[in-house]
C-alpha positions in Angstrom: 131.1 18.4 110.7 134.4 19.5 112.2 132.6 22.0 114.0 130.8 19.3 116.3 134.1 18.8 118.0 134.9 22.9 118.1 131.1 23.1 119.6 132.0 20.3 122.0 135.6 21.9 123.3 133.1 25.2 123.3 131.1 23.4 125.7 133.4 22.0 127.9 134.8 25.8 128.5 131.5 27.1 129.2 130.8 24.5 132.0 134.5 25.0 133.3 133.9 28.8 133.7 131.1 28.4 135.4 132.4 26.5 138.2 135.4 28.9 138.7 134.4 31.9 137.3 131.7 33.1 140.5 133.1 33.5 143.3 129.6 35.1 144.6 128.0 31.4 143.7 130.3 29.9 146.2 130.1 32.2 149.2 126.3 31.9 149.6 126.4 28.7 152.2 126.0 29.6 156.0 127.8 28.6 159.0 129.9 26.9 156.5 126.9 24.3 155.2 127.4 22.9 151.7 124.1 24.6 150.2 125.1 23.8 146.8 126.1 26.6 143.4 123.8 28.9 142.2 123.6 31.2 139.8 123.8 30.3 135.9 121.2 30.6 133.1 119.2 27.8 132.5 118.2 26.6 128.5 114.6 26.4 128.1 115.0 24.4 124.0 112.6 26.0 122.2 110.3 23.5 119.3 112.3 22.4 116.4 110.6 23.7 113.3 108.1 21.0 112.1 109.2 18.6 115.1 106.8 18.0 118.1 108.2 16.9 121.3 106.7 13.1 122.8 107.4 13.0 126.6 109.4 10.2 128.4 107.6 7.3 129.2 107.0 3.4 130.2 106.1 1.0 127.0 105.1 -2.8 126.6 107.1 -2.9 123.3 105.7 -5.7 120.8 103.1 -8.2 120.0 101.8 -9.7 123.4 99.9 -12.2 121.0 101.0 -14.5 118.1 100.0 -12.8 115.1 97.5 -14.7 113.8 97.6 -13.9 109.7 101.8 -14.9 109.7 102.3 -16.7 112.6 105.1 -14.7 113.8 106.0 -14.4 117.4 107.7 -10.5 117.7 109.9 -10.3 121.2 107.7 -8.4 123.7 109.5 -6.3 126.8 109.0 -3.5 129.2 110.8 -0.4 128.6 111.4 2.8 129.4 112.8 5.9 126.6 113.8 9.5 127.6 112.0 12.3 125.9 112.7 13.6 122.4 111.4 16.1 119.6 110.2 13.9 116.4 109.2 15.1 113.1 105.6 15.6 112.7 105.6 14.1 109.3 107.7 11.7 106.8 110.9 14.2 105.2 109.0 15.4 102.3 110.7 15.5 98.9 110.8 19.2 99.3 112.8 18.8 102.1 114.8 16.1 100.9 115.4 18.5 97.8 117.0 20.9 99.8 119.7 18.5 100.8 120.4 18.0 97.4 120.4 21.2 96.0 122.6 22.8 98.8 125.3 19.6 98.1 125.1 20.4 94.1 125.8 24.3 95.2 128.5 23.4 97.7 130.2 21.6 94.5 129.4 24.4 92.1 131.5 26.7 94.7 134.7 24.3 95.1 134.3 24.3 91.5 134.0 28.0 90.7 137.0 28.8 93.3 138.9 26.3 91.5 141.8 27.8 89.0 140.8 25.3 86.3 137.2 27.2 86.2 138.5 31.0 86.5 139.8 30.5 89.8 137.2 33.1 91.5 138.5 33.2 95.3 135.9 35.2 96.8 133.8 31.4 96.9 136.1 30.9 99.7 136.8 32.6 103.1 140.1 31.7 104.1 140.5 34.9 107.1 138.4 36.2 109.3 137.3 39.9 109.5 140.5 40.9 110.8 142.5 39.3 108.3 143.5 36.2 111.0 143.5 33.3 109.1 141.2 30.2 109.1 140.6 26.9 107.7 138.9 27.2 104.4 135.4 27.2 104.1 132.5 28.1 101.7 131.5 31.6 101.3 127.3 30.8 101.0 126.9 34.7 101.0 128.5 34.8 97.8 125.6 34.4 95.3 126.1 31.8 92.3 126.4 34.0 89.0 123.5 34.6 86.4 125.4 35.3 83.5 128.3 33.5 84.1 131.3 34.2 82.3 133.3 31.6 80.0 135.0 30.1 82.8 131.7 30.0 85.1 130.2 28.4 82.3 132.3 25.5 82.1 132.0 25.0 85.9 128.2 24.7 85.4 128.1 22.8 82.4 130.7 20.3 83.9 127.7 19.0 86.7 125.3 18.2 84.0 125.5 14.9 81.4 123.4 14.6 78.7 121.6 11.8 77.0 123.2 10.8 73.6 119.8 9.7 72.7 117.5 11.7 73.6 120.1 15.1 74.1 118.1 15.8 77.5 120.1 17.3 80.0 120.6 16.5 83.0 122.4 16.4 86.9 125.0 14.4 87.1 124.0 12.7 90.3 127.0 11.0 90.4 128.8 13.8 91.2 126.7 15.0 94.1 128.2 13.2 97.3 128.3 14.4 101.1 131.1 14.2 103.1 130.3 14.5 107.0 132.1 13.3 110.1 130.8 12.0 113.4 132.2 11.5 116.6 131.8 8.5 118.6 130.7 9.8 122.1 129.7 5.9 123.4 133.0 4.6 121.7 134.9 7.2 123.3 133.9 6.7 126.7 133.8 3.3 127.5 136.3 2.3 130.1 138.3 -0.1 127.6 139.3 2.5 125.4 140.7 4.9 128.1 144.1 6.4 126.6 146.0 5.8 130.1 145.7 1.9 130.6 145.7 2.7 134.5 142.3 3.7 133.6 140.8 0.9 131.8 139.8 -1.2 135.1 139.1 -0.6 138.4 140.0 -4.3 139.7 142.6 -3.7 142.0 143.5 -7.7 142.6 145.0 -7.8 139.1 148.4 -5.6 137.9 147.8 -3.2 134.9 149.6 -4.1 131.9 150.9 -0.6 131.1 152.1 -1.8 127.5 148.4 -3.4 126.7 147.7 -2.9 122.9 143.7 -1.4 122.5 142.1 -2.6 118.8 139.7 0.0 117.5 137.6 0.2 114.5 137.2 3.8 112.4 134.8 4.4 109.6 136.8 6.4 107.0 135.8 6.8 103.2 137.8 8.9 99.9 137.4 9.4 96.5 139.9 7.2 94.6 141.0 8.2 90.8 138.2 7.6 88.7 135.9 9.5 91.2 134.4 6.5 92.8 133.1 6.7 96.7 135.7 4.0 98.7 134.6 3.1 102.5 136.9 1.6 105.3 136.8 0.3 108.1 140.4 0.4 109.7 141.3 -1.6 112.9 144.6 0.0 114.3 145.7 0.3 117.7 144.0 3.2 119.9 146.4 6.1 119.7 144.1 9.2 120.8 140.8 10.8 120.5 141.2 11.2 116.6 140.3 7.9 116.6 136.6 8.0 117.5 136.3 10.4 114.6 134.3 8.9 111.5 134.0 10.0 107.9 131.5 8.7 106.3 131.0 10.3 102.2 127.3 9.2 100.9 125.9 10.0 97.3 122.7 11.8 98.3 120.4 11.3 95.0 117.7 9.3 95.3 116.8 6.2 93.6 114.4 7.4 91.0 114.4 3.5 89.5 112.9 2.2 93.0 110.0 2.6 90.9 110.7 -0.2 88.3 112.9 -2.3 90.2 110.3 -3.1 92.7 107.7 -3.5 91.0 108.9 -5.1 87.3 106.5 -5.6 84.7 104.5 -2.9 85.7 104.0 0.7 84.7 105.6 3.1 86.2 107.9 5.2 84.4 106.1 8.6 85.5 106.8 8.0 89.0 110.1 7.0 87.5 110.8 10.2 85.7 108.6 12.6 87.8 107.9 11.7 91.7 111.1 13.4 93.0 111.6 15.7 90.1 107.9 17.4 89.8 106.9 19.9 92.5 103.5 18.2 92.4 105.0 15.7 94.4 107.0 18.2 96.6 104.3 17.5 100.1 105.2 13.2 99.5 107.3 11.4 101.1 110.3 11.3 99.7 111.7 7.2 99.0 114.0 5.8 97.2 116.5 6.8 100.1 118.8 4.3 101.9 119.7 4.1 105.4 122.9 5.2 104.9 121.5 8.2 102.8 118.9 9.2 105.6 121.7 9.1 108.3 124.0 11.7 106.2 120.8 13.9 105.9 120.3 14.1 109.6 124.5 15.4 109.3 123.8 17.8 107.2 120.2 19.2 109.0 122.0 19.0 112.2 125.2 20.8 110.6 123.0 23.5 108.6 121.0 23.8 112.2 124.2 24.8 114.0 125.5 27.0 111.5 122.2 29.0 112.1 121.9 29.0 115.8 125.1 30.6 116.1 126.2 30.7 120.1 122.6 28.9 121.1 124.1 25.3 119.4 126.0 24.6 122.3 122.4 23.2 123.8 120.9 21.3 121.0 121.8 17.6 120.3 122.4 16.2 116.7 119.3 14.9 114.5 119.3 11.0 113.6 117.3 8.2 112.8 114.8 7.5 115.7 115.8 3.9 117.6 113.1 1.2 117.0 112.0 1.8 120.4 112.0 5.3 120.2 109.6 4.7 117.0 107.3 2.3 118.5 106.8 4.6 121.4 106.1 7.7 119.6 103.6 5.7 117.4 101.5 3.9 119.9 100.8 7.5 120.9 99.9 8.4 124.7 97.4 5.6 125.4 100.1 2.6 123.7 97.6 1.3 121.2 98.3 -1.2 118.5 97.4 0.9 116.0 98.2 4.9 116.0 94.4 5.6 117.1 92.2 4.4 119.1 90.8 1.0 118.1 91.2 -2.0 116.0 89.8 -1.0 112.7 92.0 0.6 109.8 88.6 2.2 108.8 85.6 4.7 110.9 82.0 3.5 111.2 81.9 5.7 107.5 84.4 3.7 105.6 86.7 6.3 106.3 90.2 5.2 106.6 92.6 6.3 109.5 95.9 5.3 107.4 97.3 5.1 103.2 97.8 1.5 102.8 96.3 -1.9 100.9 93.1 -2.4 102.1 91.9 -5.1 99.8 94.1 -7.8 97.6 95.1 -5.7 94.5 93.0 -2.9 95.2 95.4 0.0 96.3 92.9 2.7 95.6 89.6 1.8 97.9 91.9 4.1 101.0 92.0 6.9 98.2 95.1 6.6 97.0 97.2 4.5 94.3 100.6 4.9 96.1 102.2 7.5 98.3 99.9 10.5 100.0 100.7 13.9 100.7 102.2 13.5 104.3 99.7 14.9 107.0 96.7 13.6 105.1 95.4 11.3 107.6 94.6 12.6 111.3 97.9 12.5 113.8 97.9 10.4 116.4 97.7 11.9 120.3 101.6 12.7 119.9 100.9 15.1 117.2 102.9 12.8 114.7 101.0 12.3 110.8 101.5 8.7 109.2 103.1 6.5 111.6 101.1 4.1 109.8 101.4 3.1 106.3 101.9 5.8 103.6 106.1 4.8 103.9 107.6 2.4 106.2 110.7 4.1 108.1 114.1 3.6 108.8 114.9 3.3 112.3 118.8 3.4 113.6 118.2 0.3 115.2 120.1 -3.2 113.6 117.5 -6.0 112.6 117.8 -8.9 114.8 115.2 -12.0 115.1 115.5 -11.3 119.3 114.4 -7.8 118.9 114.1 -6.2 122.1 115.3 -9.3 124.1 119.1 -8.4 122.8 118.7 -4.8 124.4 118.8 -2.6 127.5 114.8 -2.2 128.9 116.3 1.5 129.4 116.5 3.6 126.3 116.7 0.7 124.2 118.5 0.3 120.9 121.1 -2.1 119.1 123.8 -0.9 116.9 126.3 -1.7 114.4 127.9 0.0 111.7 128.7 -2.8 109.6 132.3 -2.6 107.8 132.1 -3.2 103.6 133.4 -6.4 104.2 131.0 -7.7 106.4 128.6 -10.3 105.7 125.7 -8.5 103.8 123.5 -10.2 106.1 125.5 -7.5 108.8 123.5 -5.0 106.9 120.0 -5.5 107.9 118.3 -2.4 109.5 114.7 -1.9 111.2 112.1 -0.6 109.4 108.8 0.3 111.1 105.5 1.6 110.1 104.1 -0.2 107.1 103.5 1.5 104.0 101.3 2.3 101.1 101.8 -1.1 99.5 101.2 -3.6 102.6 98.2 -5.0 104.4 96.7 -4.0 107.5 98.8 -6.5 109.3 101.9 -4.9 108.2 101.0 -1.2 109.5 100.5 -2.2 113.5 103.2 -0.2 115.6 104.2 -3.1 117.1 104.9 -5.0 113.6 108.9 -5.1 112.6 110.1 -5.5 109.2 113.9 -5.2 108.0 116.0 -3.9 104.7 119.7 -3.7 104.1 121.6 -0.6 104.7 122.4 0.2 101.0 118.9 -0.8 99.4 116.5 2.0 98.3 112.9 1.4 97.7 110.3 3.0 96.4 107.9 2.4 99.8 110.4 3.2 102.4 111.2 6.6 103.3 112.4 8.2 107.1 111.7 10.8 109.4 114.2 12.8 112.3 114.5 12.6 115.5 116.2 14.7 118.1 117.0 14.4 121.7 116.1 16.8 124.4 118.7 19.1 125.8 117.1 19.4 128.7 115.4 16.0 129.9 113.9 17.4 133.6 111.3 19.6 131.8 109.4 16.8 130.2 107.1 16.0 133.6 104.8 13.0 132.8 104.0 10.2 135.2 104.8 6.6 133.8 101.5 4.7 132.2 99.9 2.0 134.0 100.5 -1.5 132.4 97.2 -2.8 130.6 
């Protein structure tokens, strides 16, 4: 993820060159009027692949009545949210399975470059084409080998475990963590945490305290002895920019034993053994994913993006979970219904079914389906966006609160905190939105909020990305009326 900050400093020269570097741009006023630059290419950002874009907009965010089967009261407000590309569907386990199998093969090359597996350096680029040298990377061009030597051999053989029951082999899932960095734009800029004290107000009555000590918290995480994952959270004085830097290292594998542990005393060893390992499955949502694990998939998309675009990723912003906001907006759809179509009922005039959830008390099957669906089965709503109801609840970025909306901006909304290890679990309690294949039709209204911690996978939550436009002013839509 280091190369979000190169891409960044990349940034920052372009737009400096291109207020100094025309001279043509700033001769073009008459008579000596300021008629502003011009000159310069704009971005037109073209569509994400599988993303569709839902247009800025006005929202009456939650349940202006009590709901009448719980008797809950949800926090209702008028906002307002920006523009942004969202996927069309839940992340499949296809996709998901991508992400796991590029973290396995990023491990296989350490390993294979390593001298206690042959030592083969051509897994690593070290210079560039002119022999310059560079930090050490991953050579992905090198192919992995298919009759791998003695050596090679032990390098594969050393990700796998087997069973001493049943002598199946298998991953080692323990083995197959992500390590990703992110840098704290919102930290960074906010007036307290300016390096030059000077700059940390702007009241002139009172005398800056040039020796005033700043406390900030960073996010770090290692790999101790015994190969176990260990997160901090340090608070240490504010010493330079380093500091808004975050490393965060996840275990990506899913939860395959979701399956059992939610539902005990109940039969489901196949979806145990097989959801995320048959390709069957590969169209479903993918679940058993926590929030933390969703969040260091959006790293690596938005890292494998970059590395693709080549000089074009200067323009695009980072994937990430969508804010609760963000979500409830993009499932209402254009017209801000309660549901993601256009009336009350879960069902047509046919019996048909707009949504995969629990129609009836124990009966999961009378929508079609037992459990998950293949994502996109149901119509999209008018954003273009598949299953925003039922089939998985999603994660949101957003930190559960019982105010809701009431404890945030009416602009752009969202609450966050990254909650230390040694926080109160109760800390750890993110939005989830959307209903899913296991819940009533209560549950499945856009407007209906729902919460799990951080570090819990189940088997009926899964998440989709979003992304934020680089270019706001081309998403022209005049604000909705208020019902």
């Amino acid at each position: 993820m280091r190369k979000l900050i190169v891409f960044v400093c990349a940034m920052c020269v372009m737009m400096l060159s291109g207020c100094f570097g025309s001279k043509a741009s700033l001769s073009s006023g008459r008579g000596g009027e300021v008629t502003g630059v011009s000159g310069g290419k704009g971005f037109s950002e073209p569509t994400p692949y599988g993303m569709t874009l839902v247009k800025r907009g006005y929202l009456k965010m939650g349940l202006e009545k009590q709901d009448s089967l719980w008797g809950m009261q949800t926090p209702v407000k008028d906002i307002s949210v920006d523009g942004f590309w969202m996927d069309e569907t839940e992340v499949t386990n296809a996709k998901y399975k991508q992400f796991v199998q590029w973290v396995r093969d990023s491990i296989l090359r350490e390993r294979l470059a390593d001298p206690a597996y042959g030592g083969d350096e051509s897994y690593k680029i070290t210079e560039d084409k002119n022999g310059d040298p560079v930090p050490p990377h991953l050579n992905w061009k090198k192919a992995l080998p298919r009759k791998p030597n003695e050596d090679e051999q032990r390098a594969i053989e050393s990700m796998y475990v087997t069973n001493p029951v049943t002598g199946e082999k298998l991953i080692d899932y323990k083995q197959l963590n992500y390590r990703y960095e992110i840098y704290d734009y919102t930290a960074a800029a906010l007036r307290r945490n300016r390096l030059d004290p000077s700059d940390r107000s702007l009241n002139t009555d009172f005398e800056v305290d040039p020796n005033e000590v700043v406390m900030i918290s960073k996010d770090t995480a290692y790999i101790d002895d015994e190969g176990r994952i260990v997160r901090e959270t340090i608070d240490r004085p504010l010493s330079g920019p380093w500091d808004f830097l975050n490393t965060y290292i996840v275990n990506v594998y899913p939860d395959t034993t979701c399956w059992v542990n939610d539902f005990q005393n109940s039969e489901n060893e196949m979806y145990l053994r097989y959801y995320f390992s048959n390709p069957i499955y590969n169209d479903y949502p993918v679940v058993g994913v926590t929030w933390e694990q969703a969040n260091a998939f959006c790293a690596w998309r938005t890292d494998y993006l970059l590395k693709g675009l080549g000089g074009a990723a200067k323009f695009v912003q980072r994937y990430r979970l969508p804010t609760e906001a963000e979500w409830e907006y993009a499932a209402r759809g254009k017209e801000g219904t309660e549901f993601p179509w256009d009336n009350e009922n879960p069902a047509s005039d046919k019996g048909c079914f707009y949504a995969n959830f629990k129609p009836d008390r124990g009966n999961y099957t009378k929508d079609g389906n037992l459990i998950t669906s293949r994502v996109g089965a149901y119509s999209a709503n008018s954003n273009g966006l598949f299953d925003m109801a039922g089939n998985v609840a999603e994660w949101t970025s957003t930190v559960y609160t019982e105010g809701g909306i009431d404890a945030m901006n009416d602009l752009n909304p969202t609450l966050q905190y990254n909650a230390a290890k040694e926080d109160p679990y109760k800390l750890k309690k993110k939005s989830v939105r959307g209903g899913s294949w296991k819940d009533p039709e209560s549950f499945i209204r856009s407007a209906w909020r729902s919460w799990e911690y951080q570090n819990q996978p189940r088997s009926y939550i899964g998440f989709r990305c979003v992304r934020s436009l680089a270019n706001t002013s081309t998403t022209k839509q005049k604000g909705k009326k208020k019902k």
